[in-house]
PDB file with SEQRES, HELIX, SHEET and CRYST1 records, atoms N, CA, C and O in Angstrom:
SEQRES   1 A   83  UNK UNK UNK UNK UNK UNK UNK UNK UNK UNK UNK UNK UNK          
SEQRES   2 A   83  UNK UNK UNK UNK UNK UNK UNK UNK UNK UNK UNK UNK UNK          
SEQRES   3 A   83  UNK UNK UNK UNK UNK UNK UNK UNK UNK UNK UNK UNK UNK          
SEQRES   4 A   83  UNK UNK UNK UNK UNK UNK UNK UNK UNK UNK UNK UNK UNK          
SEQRES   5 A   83  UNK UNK UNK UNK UNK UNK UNK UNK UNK UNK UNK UNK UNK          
SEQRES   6 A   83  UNK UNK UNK UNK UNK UNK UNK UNK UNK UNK UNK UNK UNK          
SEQRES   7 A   83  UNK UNK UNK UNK UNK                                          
HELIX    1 AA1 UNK A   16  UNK A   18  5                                   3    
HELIX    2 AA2 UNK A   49  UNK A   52  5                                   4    
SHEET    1 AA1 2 UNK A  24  UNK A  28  0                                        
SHEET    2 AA1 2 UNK A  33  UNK A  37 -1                                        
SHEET    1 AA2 3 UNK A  42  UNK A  44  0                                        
SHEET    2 AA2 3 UNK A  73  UNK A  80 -1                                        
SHEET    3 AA2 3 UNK A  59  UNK A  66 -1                                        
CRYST1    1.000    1.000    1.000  90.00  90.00  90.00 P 1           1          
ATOM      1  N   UNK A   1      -4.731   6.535   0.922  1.00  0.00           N  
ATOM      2  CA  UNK A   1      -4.509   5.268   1.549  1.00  0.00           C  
ATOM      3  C   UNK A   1      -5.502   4.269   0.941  1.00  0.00           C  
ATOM      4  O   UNK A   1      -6.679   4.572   0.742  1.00  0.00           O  
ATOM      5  N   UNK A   2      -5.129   3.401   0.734  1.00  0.00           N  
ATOM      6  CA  UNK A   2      -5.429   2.375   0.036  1.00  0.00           C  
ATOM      7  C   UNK A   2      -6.077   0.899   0.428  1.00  0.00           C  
ATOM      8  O   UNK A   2      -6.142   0.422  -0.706  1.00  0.00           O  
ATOM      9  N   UNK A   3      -6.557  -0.049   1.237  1.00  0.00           N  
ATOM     10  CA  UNK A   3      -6.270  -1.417   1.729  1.00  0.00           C  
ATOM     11  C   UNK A   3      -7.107  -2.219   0.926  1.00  0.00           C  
ATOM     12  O   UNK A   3      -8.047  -1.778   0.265  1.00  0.00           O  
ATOM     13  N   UNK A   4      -6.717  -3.541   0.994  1.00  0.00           N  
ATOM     14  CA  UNK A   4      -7.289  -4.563   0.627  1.00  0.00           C  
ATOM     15  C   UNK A   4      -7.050  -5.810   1.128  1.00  0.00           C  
ATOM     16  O   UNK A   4      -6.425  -6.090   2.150  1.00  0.00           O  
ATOM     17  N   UNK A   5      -7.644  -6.628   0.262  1.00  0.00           N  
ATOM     18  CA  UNK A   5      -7.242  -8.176   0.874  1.00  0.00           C  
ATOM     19  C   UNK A   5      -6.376  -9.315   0.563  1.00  0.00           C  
ATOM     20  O   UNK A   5      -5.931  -9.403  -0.582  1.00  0.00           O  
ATOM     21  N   UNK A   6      -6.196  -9.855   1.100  1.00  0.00           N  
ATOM     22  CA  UNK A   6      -4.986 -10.665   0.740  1.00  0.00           C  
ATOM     23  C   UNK A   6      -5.180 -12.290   0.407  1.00  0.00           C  
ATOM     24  O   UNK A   6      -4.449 -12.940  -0.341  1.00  0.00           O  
ATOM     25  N   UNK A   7      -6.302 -12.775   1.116  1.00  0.00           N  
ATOM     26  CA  UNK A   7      -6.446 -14.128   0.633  1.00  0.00           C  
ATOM     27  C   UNK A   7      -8.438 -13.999   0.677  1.00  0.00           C  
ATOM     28  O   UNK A   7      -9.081 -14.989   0.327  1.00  0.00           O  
ATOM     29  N   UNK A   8      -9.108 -12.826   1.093  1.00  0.00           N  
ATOM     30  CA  UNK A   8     -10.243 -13.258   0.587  1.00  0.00           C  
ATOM     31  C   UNK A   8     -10.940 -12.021  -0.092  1.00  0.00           C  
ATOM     32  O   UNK A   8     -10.489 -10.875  -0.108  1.00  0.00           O  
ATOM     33  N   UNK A   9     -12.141 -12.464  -0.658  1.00  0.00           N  
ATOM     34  CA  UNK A   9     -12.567 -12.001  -1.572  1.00  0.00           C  
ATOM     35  C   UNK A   9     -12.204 -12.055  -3.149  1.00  0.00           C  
ATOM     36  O   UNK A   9     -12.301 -13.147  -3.708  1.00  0.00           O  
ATOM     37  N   UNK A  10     -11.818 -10.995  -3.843  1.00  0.00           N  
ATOM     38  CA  UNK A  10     -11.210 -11.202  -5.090  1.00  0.00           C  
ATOM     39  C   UNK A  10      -9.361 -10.966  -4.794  1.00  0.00           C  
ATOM     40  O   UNK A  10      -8.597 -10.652  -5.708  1.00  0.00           O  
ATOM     41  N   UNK A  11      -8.972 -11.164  -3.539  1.00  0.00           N  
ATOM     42  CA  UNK A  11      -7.636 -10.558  -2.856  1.00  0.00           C  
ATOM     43  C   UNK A  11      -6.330 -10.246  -3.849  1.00  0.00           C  
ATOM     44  O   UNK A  11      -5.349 -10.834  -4.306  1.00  0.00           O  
ATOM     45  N   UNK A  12      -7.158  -8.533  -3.891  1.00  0.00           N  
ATOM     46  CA  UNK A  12      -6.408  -7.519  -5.148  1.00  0.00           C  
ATOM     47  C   UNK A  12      -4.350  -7.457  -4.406  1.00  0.00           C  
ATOM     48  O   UNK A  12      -3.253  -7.278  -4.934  1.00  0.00           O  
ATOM     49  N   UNK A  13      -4.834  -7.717  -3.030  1.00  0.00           N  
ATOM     50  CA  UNK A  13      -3.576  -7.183  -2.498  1.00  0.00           C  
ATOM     51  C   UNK A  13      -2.940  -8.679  -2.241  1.00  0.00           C  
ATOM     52  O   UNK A  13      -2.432  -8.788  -1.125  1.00  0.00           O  
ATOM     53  N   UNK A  14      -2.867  -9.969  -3.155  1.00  0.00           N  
ATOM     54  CA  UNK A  14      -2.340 -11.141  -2.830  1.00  0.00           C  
ATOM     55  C   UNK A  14      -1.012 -10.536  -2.760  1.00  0.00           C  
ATOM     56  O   UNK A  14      -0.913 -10.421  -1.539  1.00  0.00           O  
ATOM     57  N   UNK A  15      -0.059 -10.129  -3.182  1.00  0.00           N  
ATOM     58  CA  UNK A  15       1.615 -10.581  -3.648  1.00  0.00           C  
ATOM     59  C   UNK A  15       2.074  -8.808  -2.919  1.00  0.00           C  
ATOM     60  O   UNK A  15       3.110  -8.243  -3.271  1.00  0.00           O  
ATOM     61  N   UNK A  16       1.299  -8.315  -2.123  1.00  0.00           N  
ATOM     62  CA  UNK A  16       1.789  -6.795  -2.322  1.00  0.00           C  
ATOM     63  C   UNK A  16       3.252  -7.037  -1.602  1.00  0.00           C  
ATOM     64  O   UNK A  16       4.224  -6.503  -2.137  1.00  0.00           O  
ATOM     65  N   UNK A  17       3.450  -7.837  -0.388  1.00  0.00           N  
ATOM     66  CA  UNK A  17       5.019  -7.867  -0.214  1.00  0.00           C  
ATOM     67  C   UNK A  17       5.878  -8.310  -0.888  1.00  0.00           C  
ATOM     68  O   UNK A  17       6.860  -8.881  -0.414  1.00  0.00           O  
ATOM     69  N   UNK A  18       5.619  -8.081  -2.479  1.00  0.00           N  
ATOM     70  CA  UNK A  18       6.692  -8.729  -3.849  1.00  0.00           C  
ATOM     71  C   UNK A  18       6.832  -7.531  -4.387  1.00  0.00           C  
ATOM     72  O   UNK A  18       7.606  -7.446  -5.340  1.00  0.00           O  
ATOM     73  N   UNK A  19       6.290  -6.593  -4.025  1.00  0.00           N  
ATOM     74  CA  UNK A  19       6.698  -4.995  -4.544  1.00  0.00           C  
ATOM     75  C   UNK A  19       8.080  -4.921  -4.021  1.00  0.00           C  
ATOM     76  O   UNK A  19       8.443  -5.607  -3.066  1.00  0.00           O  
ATOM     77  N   UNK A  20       8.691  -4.265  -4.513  1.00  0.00           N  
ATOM     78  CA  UNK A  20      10.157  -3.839  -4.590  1.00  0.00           C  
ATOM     79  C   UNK A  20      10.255  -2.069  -4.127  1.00  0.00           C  
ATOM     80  O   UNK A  20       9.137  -1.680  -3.789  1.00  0.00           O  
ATOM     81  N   UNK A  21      11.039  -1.255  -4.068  1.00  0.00           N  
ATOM     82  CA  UNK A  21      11.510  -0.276  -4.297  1.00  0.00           C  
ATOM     83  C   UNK A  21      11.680   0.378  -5.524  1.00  0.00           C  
ATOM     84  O   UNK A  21      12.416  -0.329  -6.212  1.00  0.00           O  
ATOM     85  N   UNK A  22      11.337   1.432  -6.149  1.00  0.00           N  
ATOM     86  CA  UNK A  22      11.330   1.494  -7.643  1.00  0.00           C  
ATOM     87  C   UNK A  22      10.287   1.293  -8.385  1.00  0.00           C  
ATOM     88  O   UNK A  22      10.037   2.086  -9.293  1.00  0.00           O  
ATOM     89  N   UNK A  23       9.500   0.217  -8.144  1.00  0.00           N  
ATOM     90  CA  UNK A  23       8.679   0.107  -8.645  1.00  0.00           C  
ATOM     91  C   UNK A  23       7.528   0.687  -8.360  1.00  0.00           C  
ATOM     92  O   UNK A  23       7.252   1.179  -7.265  1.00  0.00           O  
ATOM     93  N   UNK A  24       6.491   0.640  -9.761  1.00  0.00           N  
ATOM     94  CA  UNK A  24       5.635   1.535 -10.183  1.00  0.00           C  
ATOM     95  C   UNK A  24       3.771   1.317 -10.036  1.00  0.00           C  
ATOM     96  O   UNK A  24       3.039   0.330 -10.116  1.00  0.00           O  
ATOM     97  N   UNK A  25       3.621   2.238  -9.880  1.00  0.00           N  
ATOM     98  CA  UNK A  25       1.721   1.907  -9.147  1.00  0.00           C  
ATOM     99  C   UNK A  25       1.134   2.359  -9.750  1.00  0.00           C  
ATOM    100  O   UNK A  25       1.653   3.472  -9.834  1.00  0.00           O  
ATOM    101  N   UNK A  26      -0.080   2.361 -10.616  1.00  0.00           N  
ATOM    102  CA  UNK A  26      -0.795   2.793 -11.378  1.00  0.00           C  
ATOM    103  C   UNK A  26      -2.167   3.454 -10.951  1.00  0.00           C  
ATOM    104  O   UNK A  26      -3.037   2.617 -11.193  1.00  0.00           O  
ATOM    105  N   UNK A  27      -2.728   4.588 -10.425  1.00  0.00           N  
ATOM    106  CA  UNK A  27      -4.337   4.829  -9.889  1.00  0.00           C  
ATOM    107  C   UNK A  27      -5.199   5.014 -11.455  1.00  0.00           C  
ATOM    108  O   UNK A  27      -4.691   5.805 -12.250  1.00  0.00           O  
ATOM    109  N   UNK A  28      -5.654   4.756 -11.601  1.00  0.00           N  
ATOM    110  CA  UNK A  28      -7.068   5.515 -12.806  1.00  0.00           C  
ATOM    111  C   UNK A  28      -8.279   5.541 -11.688  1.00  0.00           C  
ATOM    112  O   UNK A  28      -8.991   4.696 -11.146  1.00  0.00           O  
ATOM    113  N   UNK A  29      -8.157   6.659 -11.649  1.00  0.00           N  
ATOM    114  CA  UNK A  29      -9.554   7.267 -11.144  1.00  0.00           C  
ATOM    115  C   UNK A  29     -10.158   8.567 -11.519  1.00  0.00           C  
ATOM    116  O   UNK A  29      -9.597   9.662 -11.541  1.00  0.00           O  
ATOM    117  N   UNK A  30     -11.671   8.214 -11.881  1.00  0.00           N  
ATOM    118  CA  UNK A  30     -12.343   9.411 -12.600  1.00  0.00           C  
ATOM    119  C   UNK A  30     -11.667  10.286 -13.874  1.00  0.00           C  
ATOM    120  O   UNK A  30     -11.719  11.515 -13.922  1.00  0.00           O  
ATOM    121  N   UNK A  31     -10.970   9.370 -14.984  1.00  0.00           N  
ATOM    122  CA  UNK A  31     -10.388   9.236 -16.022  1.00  0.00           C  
ATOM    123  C   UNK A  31      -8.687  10.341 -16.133  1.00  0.00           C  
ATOM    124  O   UNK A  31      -8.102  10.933 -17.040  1.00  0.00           O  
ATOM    125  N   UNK A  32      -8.478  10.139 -14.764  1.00  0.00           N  
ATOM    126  CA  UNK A  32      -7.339  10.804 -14.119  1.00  0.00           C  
ATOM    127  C   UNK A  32      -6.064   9.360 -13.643  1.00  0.00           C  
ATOM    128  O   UNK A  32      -6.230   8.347 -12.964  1.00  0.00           O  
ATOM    129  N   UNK A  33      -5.254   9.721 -14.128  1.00  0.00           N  
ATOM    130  CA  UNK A  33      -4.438   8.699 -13.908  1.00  0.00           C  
ATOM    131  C   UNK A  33      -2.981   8.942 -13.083  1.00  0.00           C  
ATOM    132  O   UNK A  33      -2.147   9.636 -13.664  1.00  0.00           O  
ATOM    133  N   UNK A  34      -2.810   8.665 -12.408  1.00  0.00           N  
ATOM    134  CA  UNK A  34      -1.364   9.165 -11.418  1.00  0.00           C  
ATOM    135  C   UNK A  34      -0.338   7.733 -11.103  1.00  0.00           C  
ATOM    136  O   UNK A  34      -0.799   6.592 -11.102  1.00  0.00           O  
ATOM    137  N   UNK A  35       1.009   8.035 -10.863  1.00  0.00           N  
ATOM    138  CA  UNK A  35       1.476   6.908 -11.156  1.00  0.00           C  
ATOM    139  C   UNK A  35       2.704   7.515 -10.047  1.00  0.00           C  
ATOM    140  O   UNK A  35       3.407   8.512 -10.213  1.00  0.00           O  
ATOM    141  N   UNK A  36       2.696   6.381  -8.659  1.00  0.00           N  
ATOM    142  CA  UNK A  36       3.265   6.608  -7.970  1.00  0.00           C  
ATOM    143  C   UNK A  36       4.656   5.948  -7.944  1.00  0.00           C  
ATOM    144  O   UNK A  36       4.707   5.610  -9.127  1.00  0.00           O  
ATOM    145  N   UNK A  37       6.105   5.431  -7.279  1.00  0.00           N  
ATOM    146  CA  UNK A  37       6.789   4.999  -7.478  1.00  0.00           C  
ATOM    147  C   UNK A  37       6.837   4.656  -5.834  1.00  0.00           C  
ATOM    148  O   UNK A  37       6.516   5.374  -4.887  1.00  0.00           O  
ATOM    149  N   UNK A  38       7.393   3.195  -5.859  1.00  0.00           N  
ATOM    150  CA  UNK A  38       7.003   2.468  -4.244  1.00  0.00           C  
ATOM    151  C   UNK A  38       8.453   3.232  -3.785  1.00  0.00           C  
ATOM    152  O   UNK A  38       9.201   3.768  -4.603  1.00  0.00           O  
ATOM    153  N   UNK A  39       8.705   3.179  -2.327  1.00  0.00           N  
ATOM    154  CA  UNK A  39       9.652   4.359  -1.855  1.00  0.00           C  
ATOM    155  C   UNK A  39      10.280   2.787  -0.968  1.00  0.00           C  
ATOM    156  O   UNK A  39      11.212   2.100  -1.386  1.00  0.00           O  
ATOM    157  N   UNK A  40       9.421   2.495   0.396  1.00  0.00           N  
ATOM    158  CA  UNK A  40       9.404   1.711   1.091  1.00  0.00           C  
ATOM    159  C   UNK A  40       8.686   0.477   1.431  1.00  0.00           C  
ATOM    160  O   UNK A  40       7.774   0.141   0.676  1.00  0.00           O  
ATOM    161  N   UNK A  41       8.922  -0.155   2.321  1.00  0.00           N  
ATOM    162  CA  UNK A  41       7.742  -1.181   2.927  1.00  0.00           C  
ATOM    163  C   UNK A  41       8.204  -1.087   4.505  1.00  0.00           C  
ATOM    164  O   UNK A  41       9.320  -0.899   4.989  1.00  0.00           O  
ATOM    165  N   UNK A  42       6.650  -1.333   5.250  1.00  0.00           N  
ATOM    166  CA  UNK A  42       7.053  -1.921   6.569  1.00  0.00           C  
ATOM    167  C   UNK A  42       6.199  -2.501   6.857  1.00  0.00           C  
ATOM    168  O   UNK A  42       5.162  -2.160   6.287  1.00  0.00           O  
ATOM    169  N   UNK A  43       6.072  -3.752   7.924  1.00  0.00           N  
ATOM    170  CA  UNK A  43       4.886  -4.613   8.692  1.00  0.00           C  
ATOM    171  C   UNK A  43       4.725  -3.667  10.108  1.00  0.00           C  
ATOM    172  O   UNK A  43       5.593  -2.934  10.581  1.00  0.00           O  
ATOM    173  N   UNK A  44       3.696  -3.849  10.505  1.00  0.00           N  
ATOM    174  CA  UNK A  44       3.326  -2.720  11.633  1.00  0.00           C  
ATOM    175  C   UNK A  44       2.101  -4.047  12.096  1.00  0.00           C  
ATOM    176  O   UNK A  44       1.601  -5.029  11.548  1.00  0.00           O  
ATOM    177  N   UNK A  45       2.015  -3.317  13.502  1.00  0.00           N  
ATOM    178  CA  UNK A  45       0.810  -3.779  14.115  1.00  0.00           C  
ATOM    179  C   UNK A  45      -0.465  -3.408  13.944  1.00  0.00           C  
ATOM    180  O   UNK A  45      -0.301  -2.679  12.965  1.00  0.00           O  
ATOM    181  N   UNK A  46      -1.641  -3.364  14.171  1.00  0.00           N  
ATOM    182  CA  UNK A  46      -2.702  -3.216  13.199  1.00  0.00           C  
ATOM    183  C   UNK A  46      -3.252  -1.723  14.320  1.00  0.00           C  
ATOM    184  O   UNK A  46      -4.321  -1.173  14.057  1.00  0.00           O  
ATOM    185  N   UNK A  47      -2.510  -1.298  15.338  1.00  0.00           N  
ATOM    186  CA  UNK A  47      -2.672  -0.467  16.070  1.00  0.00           C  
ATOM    187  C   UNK A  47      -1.674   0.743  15.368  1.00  0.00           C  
ATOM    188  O   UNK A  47      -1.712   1.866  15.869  1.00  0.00           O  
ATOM    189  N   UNK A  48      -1.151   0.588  14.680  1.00  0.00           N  
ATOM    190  CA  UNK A  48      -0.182   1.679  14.171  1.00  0.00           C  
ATOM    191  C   UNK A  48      -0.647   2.502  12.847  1.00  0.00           C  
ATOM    192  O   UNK A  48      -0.492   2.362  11.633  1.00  0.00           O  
ATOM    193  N   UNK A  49      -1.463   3.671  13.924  1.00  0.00           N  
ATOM    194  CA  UNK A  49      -2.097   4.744  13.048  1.00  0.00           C  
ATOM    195  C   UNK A  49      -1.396   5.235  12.265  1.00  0.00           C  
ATOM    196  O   UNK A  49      -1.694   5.369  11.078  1.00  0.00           O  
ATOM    197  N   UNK A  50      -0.171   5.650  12.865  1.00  0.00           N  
ATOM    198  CA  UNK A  50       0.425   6.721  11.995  1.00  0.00           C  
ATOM    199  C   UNK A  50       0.558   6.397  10.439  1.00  0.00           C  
ATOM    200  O   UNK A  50       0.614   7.376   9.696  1.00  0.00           O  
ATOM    201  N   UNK A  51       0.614   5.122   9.866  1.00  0.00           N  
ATOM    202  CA  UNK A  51       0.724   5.128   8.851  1.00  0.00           C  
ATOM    203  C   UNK A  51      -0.125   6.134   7.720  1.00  0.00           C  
ATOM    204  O   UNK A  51       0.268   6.330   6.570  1.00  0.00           O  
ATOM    205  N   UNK A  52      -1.687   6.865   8.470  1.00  0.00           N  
ATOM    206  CA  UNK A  52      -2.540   7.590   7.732  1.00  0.00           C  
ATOM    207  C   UNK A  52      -2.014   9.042   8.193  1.00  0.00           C  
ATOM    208  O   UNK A  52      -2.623  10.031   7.785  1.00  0.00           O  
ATOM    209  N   UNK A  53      -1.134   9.156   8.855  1.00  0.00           N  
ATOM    210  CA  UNK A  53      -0.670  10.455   8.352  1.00  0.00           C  
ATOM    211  C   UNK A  53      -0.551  11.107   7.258  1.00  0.00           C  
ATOM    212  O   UNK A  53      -0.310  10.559   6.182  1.00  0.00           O  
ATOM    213  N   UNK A  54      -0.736  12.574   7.442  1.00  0.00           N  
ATOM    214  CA  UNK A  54      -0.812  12.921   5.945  1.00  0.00           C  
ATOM    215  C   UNK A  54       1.083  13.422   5.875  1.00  0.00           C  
ATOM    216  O   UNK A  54       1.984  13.441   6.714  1.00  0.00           O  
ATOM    217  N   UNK A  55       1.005  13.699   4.697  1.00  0.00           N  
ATOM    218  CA  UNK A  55       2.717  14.159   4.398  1.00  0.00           C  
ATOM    219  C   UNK A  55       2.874  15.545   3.617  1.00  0.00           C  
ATOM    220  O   UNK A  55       1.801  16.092   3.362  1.00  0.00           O  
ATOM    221  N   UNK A  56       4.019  16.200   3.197  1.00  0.00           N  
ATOM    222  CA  UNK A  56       4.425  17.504   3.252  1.00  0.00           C  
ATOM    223  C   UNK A  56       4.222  17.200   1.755  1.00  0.00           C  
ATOM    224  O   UNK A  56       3.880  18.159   1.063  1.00  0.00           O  
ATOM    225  N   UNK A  57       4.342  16.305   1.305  1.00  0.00           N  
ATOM    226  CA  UNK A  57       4.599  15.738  -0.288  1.00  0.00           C  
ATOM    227  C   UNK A  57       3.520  14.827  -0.715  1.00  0.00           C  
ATOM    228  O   UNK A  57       3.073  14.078   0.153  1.00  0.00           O  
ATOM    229  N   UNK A  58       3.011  14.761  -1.941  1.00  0.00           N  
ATOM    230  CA  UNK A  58       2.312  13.982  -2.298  1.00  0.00           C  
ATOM    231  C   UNK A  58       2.582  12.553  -2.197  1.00  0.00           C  
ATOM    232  O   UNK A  58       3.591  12.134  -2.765  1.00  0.00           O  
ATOM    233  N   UNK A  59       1.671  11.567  -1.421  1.00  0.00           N  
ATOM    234  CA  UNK A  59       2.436  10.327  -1.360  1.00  0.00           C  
ATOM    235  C   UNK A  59       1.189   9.248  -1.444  1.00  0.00           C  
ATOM    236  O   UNK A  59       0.087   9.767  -1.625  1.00  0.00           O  
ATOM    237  N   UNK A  60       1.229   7.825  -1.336  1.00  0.00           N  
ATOM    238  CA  UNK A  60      -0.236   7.518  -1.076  1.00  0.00           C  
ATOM    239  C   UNK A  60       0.594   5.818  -0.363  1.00  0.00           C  
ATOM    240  O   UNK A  60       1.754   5.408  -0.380  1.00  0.00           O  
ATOM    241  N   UNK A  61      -0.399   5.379   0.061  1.00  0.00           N  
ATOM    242  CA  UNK A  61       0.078   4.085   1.175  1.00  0.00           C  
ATOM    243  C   UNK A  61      -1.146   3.098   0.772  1.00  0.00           C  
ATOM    244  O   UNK A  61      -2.354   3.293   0.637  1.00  0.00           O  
ATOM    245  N   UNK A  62      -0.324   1.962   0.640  1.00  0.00           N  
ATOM    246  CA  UNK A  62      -0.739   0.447   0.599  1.00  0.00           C  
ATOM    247  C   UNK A  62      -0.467  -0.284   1.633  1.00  0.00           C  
ATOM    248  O   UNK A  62       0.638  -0.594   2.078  1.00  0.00           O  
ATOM    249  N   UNK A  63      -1.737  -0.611   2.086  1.00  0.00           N  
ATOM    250  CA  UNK A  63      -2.138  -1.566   3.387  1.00  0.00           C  
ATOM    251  C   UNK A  63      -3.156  -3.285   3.392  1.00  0.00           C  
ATOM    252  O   UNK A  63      -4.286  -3.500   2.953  1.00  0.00           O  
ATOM    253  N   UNK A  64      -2.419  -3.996   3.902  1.00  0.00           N  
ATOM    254  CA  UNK A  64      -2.961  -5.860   3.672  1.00  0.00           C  
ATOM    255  C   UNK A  64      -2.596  -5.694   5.436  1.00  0.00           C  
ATOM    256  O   UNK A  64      -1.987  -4.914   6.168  1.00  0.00           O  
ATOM    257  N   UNK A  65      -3.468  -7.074   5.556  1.00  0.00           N  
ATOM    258  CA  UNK A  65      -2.890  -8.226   6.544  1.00  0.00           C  
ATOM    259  C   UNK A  65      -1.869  -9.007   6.306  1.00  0.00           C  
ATOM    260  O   UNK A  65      -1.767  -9.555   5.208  1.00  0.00           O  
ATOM    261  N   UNK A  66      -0.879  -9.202   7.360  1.00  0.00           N  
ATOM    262  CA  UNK A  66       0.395  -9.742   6.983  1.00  0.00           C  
ATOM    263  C   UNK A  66       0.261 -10.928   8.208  1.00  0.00           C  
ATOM    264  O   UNK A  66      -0.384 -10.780   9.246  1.00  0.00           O  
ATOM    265  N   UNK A  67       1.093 -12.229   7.790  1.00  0.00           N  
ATOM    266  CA  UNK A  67       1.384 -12.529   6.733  1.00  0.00           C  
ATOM    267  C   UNK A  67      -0.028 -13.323   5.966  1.00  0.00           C  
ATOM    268  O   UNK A  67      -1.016 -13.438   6.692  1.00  0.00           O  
ATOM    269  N   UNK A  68      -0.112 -13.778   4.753  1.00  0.00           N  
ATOM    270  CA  UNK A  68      -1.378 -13.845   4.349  1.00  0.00           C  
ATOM    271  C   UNK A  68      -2.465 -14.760   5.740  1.00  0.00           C  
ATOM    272  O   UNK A  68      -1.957 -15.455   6.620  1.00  0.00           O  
ATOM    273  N   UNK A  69      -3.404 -14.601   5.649  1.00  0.00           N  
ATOM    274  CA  UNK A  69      -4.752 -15.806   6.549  1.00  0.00           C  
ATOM    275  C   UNK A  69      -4.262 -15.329   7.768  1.00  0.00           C  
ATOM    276  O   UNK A  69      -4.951 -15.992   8.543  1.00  0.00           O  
ATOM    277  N   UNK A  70      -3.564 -14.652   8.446  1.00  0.00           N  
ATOM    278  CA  UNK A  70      -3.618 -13.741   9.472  1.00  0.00           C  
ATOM    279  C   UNK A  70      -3.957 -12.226   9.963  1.00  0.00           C  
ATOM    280  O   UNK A  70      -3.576 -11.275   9.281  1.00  0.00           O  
ATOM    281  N   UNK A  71      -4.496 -12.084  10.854  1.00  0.00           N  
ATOM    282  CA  UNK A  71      -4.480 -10.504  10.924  1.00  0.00           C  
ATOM    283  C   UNK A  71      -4.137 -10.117  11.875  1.00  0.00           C  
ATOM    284  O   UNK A  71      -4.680  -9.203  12.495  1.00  0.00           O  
ATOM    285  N   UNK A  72      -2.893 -10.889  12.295  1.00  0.00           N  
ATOM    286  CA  UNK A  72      -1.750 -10.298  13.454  1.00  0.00           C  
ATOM    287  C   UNK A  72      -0.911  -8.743  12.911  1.00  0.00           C  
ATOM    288  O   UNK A  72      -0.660  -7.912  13.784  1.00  0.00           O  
ATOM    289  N   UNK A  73      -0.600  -8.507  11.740  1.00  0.00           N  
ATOM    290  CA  UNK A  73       0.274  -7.798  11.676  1.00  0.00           C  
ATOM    291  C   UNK A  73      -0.377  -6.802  10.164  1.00  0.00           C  
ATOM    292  O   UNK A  73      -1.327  -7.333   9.589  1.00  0.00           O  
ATOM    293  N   UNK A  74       0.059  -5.633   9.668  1.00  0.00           N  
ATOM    294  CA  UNK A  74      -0.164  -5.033   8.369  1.00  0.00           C  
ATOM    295  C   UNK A  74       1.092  -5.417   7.977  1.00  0.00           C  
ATOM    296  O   UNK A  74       2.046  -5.627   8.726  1.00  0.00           O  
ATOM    297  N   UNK A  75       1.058  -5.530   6.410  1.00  0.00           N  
ATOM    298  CA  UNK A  75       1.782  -5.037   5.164  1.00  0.00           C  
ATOM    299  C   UNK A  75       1.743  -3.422   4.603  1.00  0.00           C  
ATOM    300  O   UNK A  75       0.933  -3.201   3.703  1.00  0.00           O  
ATOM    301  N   UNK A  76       2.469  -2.432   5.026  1.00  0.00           N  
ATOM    302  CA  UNK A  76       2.435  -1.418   4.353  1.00  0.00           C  
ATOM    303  C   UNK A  76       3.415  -1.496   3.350  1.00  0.00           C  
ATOM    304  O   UNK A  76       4.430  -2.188   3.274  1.00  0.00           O  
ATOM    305  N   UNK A  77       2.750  -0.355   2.319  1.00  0.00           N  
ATOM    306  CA  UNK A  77       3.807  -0.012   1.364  1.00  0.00           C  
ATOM    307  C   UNK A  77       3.600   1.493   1.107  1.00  0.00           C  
ATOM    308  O   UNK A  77       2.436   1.884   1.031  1.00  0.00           O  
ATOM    309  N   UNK A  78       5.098   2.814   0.896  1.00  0.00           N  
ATOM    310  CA  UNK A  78       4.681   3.838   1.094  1.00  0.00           C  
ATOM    311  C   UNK A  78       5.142   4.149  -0.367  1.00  0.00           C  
ATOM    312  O   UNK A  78       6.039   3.517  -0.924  1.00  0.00           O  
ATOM    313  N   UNK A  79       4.444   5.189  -0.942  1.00  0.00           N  
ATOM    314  CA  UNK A  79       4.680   5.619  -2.657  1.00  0.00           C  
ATOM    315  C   UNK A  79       4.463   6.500  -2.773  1.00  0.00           C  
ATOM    316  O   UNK A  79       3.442   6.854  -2.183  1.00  0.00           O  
ATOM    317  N   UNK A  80       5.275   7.661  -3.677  1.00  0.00           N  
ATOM    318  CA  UNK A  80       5.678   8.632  -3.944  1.00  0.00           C  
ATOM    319  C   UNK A  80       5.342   9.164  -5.235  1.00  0.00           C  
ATOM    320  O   UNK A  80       5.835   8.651  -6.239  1.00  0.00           O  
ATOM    321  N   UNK A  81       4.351  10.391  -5.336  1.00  0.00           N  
ATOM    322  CA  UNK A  81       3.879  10.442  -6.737  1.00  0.00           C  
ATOM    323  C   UNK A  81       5.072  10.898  -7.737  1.00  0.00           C  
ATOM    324  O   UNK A  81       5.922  11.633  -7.235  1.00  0.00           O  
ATOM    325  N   UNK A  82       5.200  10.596  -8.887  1.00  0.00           N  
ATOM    326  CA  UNK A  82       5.956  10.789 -10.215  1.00  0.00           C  
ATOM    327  C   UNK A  82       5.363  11.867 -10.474  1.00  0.00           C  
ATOM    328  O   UNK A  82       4.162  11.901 -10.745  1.00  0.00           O  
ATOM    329  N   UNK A  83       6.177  12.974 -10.424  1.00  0.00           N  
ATOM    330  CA  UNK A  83       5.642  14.434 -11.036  1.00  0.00           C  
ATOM    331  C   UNK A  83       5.587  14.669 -12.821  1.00  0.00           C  
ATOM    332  O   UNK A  83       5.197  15.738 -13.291  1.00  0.00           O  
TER     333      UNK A  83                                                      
END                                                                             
């Protein structure tokens, strides 16, 4: 699981509700690189744990404040690793 910001700081997660379905996510970490494919999206309330559930399948989740300069609601996005 993933979060960031959306309008402050360096806000890595500006445009994340312009992700699509299909499309592709890139991690490099510790010169390991994995490349997930976005599955879904949903907005949730900022009380809605379940999104850190873990899963049966390798998967990983992108989380913002929605809509931007608010923090009424999340932006999730759920992704599916490319074997």
């Amino acid at each position: 699981m993933v979060a960031g910001h959306r309008v402050t700081h360096d806000h890595p997660f500006l445009d994340i509700d312009k992700l699509q379905p299909g499309d592709l996510v890139i991690f490099d970490v510790g010169g390991t690189r994995s490349t997930y494919r976005m599955t879904s999206s949903d907005v949730v309330t900022p009380d809605a744990v379940w999104i850190a559930n873990q899963t049966s399948t390798p998967t990983a989740t992108l989380y913002a404040c929605h809509p931007p300069h608010s923090k009424k609601y999340r932006y999730v996005v759920h992704l599916a690793l490319i074997a």
